[in-house]
Structures are given as structure tokens and as C-alpha cells.
N, CA and C of each residue as an Amber inpcrd file, in Angstrom:
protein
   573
 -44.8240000 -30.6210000   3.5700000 -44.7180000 -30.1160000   2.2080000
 -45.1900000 -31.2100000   1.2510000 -46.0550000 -30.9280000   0.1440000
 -46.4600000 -31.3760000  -0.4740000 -46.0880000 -32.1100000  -1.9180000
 -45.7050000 -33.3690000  -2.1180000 -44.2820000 -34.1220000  -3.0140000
 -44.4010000 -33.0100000  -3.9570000 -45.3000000 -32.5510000  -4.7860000
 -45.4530000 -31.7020000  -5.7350000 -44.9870000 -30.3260000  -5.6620000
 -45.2190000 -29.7320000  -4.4970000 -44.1710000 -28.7030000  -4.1130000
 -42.7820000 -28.8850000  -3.9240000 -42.5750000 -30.1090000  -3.7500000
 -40.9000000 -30.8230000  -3.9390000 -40.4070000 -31.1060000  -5.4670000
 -41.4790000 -31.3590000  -6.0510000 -40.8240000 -31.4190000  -7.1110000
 -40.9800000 -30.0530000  -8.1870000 -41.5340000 -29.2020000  -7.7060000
 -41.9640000 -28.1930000  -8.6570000 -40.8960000 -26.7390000  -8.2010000
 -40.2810000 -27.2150000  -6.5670000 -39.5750000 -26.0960000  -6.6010000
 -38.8690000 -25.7160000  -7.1700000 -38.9110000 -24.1650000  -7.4730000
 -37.4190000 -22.8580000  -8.4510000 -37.8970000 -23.4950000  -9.9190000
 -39.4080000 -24.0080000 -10.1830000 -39.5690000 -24.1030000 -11.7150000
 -39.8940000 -22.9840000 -12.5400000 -39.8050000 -21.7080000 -11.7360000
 -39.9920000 -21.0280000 -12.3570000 -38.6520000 -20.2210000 -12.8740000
 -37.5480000 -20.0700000 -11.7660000 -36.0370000 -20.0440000 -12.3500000
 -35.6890000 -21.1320000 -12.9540000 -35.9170000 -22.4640000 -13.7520000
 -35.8070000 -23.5990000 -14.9330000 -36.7260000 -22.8830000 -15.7860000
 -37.8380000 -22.7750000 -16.2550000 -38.5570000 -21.8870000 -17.1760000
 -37.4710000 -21.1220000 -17.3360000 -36.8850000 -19.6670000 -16.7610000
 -35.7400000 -18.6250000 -17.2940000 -34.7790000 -19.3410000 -17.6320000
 -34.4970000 -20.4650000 -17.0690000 -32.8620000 -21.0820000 -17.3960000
 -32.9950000 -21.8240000 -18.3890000 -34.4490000 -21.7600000 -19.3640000
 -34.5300000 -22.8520000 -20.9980000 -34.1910000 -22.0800000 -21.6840000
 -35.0130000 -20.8040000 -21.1380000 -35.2770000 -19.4990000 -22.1810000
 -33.6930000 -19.1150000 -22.0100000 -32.9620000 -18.9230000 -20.9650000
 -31.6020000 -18.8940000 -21.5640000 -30.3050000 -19.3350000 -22.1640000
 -30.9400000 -20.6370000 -21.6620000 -30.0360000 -21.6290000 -22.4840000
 -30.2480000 -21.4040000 -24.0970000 -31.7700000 -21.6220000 -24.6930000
 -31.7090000 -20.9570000 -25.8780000 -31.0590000 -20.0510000 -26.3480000
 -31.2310000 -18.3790000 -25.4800000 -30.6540000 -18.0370000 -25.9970000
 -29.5890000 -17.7990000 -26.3430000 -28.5070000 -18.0840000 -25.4420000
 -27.0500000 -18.6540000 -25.1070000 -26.4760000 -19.6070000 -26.3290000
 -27.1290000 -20.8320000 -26.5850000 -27.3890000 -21.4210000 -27.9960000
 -27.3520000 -21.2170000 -29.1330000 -28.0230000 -20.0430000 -29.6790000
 -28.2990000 -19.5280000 -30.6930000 -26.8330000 -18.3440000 -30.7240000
 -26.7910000 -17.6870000 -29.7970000 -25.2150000 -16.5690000 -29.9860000
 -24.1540000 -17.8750000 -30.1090000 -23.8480000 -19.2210000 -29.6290000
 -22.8060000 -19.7520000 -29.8390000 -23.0730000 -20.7820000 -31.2800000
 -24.1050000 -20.4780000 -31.7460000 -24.1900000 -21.0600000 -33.4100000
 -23.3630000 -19.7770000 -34.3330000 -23.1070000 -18.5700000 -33.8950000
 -22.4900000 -17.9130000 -34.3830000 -21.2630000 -18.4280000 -34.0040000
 -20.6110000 -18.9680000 -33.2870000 -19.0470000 -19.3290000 -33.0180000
 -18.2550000 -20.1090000 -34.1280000 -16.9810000 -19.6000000 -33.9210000
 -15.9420000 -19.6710000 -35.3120000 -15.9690000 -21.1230000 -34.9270000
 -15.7370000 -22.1340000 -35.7590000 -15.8110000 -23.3690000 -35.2050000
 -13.9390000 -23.9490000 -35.2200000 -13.7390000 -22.8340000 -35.9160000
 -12.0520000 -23.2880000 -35.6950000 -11.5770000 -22.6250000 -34.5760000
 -11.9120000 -21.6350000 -34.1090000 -11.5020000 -21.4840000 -32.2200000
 -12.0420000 -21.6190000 -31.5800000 -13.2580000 -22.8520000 -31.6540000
 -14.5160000 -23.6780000 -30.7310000 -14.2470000 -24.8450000 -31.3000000
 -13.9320000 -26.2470000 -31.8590000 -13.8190000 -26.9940000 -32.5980000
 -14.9140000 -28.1290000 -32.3480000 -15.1020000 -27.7850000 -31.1990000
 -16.4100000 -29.0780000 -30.2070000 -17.1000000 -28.2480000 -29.3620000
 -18.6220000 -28.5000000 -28.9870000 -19.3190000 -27.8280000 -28.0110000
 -18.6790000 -28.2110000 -26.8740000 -18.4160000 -26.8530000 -25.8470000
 -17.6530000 -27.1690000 -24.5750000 -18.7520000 -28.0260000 -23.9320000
 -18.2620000 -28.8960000 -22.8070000 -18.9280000 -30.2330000 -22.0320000
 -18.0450000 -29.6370000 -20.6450000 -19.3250000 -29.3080000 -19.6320000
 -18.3740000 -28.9870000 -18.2090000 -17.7330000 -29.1320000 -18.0050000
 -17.7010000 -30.6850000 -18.0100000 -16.3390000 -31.4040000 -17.4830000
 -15.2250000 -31.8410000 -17.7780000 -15.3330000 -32.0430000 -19.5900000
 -14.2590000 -32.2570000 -19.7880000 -13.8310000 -31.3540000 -20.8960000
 -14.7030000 -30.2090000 -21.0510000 -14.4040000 -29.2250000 -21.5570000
 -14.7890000 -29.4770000 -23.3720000 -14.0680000 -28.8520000 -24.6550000
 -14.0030000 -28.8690000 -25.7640000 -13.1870000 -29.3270000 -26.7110000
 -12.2080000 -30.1470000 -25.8950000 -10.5220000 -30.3300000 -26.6260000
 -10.7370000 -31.9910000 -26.5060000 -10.1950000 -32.5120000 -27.2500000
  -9.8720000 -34.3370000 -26.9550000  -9.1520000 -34.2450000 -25.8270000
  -9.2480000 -35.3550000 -24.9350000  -8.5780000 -35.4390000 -23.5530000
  -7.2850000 -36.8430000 -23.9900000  -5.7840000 -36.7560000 -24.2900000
  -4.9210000 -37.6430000 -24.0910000  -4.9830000 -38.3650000 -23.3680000
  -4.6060000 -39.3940000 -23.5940000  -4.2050000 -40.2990000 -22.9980000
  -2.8680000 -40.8300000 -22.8420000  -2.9360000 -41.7530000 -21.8080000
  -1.4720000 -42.0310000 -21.2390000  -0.9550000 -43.2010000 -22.0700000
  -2.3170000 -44.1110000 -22.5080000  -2.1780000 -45.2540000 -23.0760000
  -2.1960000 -45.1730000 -24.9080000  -1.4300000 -46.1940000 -25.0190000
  -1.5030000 -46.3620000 -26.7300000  -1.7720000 -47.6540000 -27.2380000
  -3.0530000 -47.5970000 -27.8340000  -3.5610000 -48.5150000 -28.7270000
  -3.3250000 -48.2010000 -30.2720000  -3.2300000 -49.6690000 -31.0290000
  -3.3520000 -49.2570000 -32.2800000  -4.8850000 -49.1320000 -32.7520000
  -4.8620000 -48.7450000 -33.8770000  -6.4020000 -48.7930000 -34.4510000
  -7.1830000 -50.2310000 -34.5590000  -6.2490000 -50.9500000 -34.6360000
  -7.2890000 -52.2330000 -35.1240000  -7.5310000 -52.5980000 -33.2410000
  -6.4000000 -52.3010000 -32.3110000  -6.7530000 -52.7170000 -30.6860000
  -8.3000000 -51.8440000 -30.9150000  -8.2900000 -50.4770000 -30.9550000
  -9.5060000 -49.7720000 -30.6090000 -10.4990000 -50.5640000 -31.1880000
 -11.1450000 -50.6770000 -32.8660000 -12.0070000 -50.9590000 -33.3940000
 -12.2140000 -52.7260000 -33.0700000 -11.5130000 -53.2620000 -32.3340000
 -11.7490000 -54.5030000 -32.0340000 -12.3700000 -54.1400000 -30.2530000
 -11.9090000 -52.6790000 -29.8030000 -12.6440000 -52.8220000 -28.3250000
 -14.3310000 -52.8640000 -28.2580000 -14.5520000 -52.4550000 -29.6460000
 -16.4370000 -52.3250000 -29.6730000 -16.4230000 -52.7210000 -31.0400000
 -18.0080000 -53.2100000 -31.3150000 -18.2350000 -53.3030000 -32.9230000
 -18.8340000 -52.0530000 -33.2800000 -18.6570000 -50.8750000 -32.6010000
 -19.3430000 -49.6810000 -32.9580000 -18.1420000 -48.7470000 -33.8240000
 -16.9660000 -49.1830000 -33.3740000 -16.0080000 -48.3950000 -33.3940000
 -15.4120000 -48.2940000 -34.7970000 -15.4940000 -49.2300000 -35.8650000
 -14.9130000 -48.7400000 -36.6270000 -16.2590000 -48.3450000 -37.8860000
 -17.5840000 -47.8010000 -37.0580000 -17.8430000 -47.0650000 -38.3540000
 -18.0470000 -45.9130000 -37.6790000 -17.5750000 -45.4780000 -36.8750000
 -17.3820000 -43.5910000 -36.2660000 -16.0000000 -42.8500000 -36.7000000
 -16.1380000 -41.6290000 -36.4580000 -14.6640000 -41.1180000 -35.9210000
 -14.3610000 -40.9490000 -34.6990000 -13.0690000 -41.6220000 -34.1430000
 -12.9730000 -41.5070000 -32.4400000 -11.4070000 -41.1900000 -33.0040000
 -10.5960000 -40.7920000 -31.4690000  -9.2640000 -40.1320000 -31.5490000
  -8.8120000 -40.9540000 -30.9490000  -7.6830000 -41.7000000 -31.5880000
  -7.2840000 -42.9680000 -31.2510000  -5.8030000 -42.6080000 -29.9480000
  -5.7140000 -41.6210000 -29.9550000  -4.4380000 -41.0850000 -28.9000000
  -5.2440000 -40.6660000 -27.8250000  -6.8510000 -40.7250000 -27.7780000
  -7.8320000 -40.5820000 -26.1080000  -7.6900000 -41.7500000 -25.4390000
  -7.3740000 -42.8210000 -25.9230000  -8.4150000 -44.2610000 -25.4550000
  -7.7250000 -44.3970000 -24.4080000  -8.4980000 -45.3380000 -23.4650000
  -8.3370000 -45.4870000 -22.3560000  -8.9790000 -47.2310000 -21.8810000
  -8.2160000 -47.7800000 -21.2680000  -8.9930000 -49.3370000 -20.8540000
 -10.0940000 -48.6910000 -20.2700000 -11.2360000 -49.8300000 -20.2980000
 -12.4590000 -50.0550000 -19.5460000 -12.2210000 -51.4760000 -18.7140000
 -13.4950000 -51.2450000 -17.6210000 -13.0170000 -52.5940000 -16.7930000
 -14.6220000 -53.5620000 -17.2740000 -14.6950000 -54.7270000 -18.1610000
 -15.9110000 -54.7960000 -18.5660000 -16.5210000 -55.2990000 -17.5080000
 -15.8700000 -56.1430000 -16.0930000 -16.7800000 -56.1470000 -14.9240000
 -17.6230000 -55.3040000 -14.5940000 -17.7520000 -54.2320000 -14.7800000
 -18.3000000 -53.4410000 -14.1800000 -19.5550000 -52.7740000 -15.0920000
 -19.6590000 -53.2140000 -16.2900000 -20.5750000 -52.9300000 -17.7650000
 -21.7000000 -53.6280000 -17.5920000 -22.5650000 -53.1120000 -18.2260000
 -24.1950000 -53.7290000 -18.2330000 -24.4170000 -54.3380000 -20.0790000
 -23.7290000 -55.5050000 -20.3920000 -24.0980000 -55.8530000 -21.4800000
 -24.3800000 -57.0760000 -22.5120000 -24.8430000 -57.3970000 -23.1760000
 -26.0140000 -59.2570000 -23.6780000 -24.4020000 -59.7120000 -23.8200000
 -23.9950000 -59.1540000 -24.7780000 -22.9270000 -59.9870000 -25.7900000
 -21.2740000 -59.3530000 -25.7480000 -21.1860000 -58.4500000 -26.0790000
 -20.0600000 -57.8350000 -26.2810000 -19.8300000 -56.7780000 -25.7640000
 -19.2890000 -56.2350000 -24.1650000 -18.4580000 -55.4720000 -23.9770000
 -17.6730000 -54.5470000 -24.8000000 -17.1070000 -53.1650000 -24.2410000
 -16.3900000 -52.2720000 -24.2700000 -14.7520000 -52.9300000 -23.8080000
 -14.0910000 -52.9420000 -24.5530000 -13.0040000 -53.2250000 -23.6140000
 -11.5390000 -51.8910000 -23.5410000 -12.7180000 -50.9620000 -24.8310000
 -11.8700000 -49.8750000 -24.6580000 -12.4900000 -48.7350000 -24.7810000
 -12.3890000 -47.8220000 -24.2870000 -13.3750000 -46.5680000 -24.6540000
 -12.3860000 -45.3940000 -25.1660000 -13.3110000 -44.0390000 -25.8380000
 -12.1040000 -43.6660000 -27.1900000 -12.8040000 -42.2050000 -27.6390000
 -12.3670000 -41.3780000 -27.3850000 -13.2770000 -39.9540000 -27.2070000
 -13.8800000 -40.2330000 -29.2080000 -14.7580000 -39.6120000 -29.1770000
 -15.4390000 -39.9210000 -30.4230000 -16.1050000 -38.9040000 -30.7600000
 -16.0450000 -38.5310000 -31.9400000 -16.9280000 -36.8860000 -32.5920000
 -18.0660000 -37.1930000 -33.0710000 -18.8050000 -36.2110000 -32.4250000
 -20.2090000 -36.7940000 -33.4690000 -21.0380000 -35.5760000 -33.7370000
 -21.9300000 -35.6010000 -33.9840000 -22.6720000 -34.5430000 -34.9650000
 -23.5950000 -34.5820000 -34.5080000 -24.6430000 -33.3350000 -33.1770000
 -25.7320000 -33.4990000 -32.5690000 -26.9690000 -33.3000000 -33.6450000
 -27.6290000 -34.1190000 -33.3050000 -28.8700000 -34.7120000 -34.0040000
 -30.0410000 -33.4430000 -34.0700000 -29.8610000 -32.8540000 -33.1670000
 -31.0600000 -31.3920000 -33.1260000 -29.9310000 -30.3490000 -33.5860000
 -28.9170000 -29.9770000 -33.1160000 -28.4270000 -28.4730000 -33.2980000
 -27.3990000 -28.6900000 -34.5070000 -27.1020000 -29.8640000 -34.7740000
 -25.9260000 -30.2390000 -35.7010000 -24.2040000 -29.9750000 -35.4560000
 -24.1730000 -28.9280000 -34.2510000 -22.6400000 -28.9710000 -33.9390000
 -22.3760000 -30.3720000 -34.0290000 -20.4180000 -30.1040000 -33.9760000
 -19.8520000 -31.2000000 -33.3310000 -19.4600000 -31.2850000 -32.0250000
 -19.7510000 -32.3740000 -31.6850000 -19.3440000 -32.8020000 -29.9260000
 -18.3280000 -33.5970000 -29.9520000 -17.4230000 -33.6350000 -28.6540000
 -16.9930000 -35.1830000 -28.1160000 -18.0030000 -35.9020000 -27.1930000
 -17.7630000 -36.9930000 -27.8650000 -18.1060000 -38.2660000 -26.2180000
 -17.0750000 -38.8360000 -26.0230000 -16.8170000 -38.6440000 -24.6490000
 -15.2100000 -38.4400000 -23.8890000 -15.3950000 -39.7540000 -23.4750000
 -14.0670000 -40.5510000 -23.6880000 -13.8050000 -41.9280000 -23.4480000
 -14.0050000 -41.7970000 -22.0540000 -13.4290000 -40.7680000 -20.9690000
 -13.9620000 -40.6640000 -19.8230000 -15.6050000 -40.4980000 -19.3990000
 -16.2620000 -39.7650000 -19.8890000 -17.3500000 -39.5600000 -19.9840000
 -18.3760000 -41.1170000 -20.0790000 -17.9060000 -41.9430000 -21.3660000
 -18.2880000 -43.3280000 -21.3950000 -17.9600000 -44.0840000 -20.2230000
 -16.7610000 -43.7530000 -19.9660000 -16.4210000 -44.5000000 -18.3380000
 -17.1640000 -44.5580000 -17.5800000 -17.9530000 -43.1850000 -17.2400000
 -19.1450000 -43.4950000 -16.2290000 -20.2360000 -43.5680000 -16.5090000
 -20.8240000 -43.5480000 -17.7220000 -21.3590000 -43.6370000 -18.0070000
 -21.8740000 -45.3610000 -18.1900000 -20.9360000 -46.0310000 -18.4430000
 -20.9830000 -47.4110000 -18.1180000 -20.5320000 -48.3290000 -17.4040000
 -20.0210000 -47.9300000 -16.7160000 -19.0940000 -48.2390000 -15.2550000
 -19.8930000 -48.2460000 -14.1100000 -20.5930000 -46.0960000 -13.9680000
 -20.6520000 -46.5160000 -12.6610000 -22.3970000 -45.9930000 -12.7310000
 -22.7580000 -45.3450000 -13.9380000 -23.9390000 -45.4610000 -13.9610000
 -24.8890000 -46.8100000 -14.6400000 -24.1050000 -47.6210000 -14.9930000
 -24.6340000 -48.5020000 -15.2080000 -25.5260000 -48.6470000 -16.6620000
 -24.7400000 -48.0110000 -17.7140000 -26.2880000 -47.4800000 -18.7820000
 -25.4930000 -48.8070000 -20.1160000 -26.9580000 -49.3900000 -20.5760000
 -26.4360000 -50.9380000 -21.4900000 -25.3000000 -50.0420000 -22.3570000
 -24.3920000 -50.6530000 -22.4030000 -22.8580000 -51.0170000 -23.1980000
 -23.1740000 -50.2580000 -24.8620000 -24.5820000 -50.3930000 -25.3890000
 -24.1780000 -50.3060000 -26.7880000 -25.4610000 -48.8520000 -27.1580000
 -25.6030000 -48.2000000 -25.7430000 -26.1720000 -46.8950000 -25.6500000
 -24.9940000 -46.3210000 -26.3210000 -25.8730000 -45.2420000 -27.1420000
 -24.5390000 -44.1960000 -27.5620000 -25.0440000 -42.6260000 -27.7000000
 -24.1870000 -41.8000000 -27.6710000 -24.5340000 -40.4950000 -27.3170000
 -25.2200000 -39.3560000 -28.7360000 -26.0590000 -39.1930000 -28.9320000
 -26.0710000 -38.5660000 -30.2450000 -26.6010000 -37.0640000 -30.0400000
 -26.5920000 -36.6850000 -28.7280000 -27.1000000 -34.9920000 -29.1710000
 -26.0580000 -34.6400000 -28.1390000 -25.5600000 -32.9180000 -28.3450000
 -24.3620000 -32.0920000 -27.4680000 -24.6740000 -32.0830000 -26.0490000
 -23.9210000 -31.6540000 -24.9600000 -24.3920000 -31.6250000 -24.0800000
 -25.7200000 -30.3550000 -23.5690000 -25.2940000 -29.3460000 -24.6560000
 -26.2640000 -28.5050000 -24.6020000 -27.9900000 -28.6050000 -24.9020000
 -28.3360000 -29.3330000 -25.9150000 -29.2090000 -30.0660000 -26.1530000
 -29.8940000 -31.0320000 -25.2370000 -28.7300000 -32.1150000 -24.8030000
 -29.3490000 -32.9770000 -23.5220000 -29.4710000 -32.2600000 -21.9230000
 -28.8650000 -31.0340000 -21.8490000 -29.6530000 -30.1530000 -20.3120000
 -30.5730000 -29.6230000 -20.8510000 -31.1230000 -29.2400000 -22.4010000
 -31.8560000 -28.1750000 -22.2890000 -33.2070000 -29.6010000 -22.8090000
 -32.7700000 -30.6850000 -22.6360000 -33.9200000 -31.8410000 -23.2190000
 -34.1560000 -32.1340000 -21.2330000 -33.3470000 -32.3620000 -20.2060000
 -33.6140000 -32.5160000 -19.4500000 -34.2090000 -31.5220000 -18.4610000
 -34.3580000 -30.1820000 -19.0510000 -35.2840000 -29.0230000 -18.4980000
 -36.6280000 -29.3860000 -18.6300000 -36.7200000 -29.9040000 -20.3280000
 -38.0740000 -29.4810000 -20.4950000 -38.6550000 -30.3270000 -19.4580000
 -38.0520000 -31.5960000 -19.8260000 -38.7300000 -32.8490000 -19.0730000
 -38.9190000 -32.5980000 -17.2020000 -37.9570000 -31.6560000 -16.4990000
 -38.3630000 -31.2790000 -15.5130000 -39.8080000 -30.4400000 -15.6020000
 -39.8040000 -29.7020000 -16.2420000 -40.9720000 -28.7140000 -16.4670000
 -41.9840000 -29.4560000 -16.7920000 -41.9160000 -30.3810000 -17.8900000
 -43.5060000 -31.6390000 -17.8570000 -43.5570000 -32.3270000 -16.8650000
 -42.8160000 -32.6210000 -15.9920000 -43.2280000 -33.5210000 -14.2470000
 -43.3790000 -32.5670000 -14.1010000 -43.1950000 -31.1680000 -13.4350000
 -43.8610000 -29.9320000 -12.7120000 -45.5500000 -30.0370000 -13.5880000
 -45.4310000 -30.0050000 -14.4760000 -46.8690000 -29.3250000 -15.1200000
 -47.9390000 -30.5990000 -14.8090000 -47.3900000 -31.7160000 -14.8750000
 -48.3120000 -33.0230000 -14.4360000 -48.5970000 -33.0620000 -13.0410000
 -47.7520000 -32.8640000 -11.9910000 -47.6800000 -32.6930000 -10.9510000
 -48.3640000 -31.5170000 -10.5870000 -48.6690000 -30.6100000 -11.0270000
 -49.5710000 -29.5540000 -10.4980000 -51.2580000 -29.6160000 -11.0320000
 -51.3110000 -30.1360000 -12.7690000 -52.3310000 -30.5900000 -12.9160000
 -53.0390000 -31.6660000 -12.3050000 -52.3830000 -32.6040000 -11.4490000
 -53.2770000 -33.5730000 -10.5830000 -53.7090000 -33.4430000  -9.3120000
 -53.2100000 -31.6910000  -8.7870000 -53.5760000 -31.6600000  -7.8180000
 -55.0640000 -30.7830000  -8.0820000 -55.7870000 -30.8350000  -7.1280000
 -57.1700000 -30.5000000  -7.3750000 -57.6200000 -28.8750000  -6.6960000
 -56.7360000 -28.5670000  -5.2430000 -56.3040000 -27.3460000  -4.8040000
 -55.1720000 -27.1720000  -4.8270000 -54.8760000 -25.8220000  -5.5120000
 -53.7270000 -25.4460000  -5.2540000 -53.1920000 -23.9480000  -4.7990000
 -51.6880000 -23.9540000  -3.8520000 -51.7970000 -22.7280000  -3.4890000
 -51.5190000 -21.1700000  -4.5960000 -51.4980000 -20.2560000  -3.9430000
 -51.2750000 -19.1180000  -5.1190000 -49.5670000 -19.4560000  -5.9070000
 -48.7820000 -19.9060000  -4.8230000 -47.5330000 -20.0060000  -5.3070000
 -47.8040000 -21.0950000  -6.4370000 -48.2850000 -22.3020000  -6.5020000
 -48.7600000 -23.0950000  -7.3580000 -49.3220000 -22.9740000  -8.4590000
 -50.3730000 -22.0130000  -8.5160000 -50.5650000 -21.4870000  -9.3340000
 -49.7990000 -20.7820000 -10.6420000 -49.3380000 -19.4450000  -9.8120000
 -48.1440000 -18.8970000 -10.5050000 -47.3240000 -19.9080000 -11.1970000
 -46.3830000 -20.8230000 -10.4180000 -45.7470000 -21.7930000 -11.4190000
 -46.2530000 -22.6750000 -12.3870000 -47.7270000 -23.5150000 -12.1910000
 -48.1130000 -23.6970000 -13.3050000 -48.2780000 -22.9030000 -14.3540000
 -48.8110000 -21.3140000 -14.3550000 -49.0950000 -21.0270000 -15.7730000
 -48.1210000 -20.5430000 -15.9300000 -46.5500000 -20.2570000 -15.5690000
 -45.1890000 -19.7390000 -15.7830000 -44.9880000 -20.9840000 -16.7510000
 -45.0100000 -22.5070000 -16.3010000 -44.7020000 -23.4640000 -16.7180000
 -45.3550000 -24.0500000 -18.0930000 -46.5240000 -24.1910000 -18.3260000
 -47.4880000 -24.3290000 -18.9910000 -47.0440000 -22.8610000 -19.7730000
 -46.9830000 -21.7910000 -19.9930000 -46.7910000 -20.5630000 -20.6790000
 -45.3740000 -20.9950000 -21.3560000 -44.3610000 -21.7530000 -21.2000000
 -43.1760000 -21.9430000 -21.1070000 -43.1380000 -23.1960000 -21.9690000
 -44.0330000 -24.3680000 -21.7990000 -44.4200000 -25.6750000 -22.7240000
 -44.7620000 -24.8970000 -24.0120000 -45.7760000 -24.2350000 -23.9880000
 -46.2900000 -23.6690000 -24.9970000 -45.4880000 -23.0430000 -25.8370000
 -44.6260000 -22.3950000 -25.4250000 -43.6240000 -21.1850000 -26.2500000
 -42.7890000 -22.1240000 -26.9270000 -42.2060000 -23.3710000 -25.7800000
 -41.4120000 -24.1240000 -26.4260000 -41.7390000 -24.8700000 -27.6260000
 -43.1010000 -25.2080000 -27.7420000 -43.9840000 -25.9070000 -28.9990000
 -44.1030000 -27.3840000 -28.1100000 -44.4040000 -27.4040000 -26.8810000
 -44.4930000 -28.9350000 -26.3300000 -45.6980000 -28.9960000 -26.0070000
 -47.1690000 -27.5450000 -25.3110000 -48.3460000 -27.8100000 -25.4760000
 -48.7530000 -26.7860000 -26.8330000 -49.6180000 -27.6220000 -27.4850000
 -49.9580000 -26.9530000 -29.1100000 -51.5260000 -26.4370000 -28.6880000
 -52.2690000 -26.8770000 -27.3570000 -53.8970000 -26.1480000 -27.1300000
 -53.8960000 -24.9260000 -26.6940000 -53.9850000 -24.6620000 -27.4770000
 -53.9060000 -22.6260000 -26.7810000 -55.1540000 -22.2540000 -25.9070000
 -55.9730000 -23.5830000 -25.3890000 -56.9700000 -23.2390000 -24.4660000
 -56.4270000 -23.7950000 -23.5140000 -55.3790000 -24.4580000 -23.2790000
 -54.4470000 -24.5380000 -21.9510000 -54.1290000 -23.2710000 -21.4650000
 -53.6900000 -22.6970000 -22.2240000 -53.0340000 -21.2260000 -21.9940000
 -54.1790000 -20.5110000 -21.9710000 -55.2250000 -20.1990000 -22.1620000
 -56.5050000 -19.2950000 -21.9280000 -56.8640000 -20.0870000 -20.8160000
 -56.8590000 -20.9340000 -20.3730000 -57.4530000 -21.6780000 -19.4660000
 -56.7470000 -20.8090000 -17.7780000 -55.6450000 -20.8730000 -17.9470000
 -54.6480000 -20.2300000 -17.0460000 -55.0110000 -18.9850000 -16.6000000
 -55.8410000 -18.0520000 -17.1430000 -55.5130000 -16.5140000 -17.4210000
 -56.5360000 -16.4160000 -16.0890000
């Protein structure tokens, strides 16, 4: 099998799953935001997650220099272990669910003091990364970007089979709609 057929497989169920995430998106911009208060996040859902531990405010805003110009929920926080952090100068020494305001759709989100946990713990991502779009936004940012490795990956091959085919101009038909290819002789090119 051909890496490109590895990486291009079921891109044509990701094409349906942008187009529905959109539209899924757009019906929950209608949602009451007082019985939704945060975009739900799989895992840790839509609600601030408690904690067991109690810091005061000045412990939190002294765990980062990020912290005291956000809003975070000072009854989430949770120790961090900074051994385990990727960072120049200053460590996390506390992490602290935090609201923020996605940058494309404008809901509000949490970034779950847990969520930061692995995020710098065990994925390893620098200390003073911070989260600024919902989670809905960042799967439907990590679709497209599957769908542009599919579309590069099929454009460099020189034969391709019928199944190949089909998914490129599904894919490429799918860039386009999204506004990511703007040559509409890509898309005539396909036909």
C-alpha cells in the first residue's frame, strides 16, 4: 500500500465530518449560553472541574506570569510537577481551569487545569503555549489540515488509482468550499 493511500484513507468520510461539524456549529451558536455556559470539551466536558486543593489567588497568579491577566477559577487549580515541563525561565507551578474567548467562533471555553496537565506534562508542549480557539474550532482546524496532507499527497503522485482519484476531487471540492483553494481551475481541472 502506497504511504499516500495511508494517509488519505476515509478522506472522504473527514470531507462529510467538516461539512458536519460546521454544521453542528452553527445550530449550537444558537445555544442559550446560560444552559451551555462553555463549549462542551469531550473530556472534560462544559462545567469547571473542582478541585481537591486550595490555593489563594496571589498562590495561583504567582504559579505563572500569565495568570493574573486572565480569568481562571481559582477553586479548579491543581499542582503541576515542573519536572516534567518544557520551559527557558519560568515554569507552571500551578495550573487553573481558565475561560477564554475562541478567537474564530467567539464562544466561551475552558482550558482545564487538567487539560494543561497534559498538555505540558506529558505532551511536552513549551510552558507559555496557551490555548486560544474552542475545542470545536481546533478538530475542525485539524480536519482541514488532514485534508491538505491528503490533497498534497495525492497531487505528487503522478498515477493514480480511480479510488484516488475520487478522493482527490471530493477533497480538493471540499478545500474549495471551505475557502482554502481560491483557483477555480483546480476544481475544473478535476471534472
Amino acid at each position: 500500500m502506497a504511504a499516500s493511500e495511508n494517509i488519505c484513507r476515509g478522506k472522504i468520510l473527514i470531507c462529510q465530518r467538516v461539512v458536519l461539524v460546521l454544521a453542528m456549529e452553527a445550530v449550537s451558536l444558537k445555544s442559550d449560553p446560560m444552559t451551555t455556559p462553555y463549549v462542551n470539551h469531550p473530556r472534560y466536558g462544559n462545567l469547571p472541574i473542582p478541585s481537591e486543593f486550595s490555593f489563594t489567588a496571589d498562590e495561583i497568579e504567582k504559579g505563572h506570569w500569565r495568570y493574573s491577566t486572565l480569568r481562571y477559577l481559582s477553586n479548579t487549580a491543581i499542582p503541576a510537577d515542573t519536572s516534567k515541563q518544557y520551559f527557558a525561565i519560568y515554569p507552571r507551578s500551578i495550573y487553573v481551569d481558565i475561560e477564554e474567548q475562541c478567537e474564530l467562533c467567539g464562544r466561551l471555553f475552558l482550558f482545564y487545569a487538567l487539560e494543561q496537565k497534559y498538555w505540558f506534562e506529558k505532551l511536552q508542549f513549551w510552558i507559555d503555549a496557551h490555548c486560544t480557539r474552542c475545542i470545536t474550532c481546533r478538530q475542525k482546524n485539524q480536519n482541514v489540515r488532514k485534508m491538505q496532507k491528503c490533497y498534497q499527497e495525492l497531487m505528487k503522485k503522478v498515477i493514480k488509482t480511480e479510488r484516488e482519484t475520487t478522493q482527490l476531487k471530493a477533497v480538493t471540492l471540499e478545500l474549495y468550499q471551505l475557502g482554502y483553494i481560491k483557483d477555480t481551475g483546480k476544481i475544473n481541472h478535476m471534472s
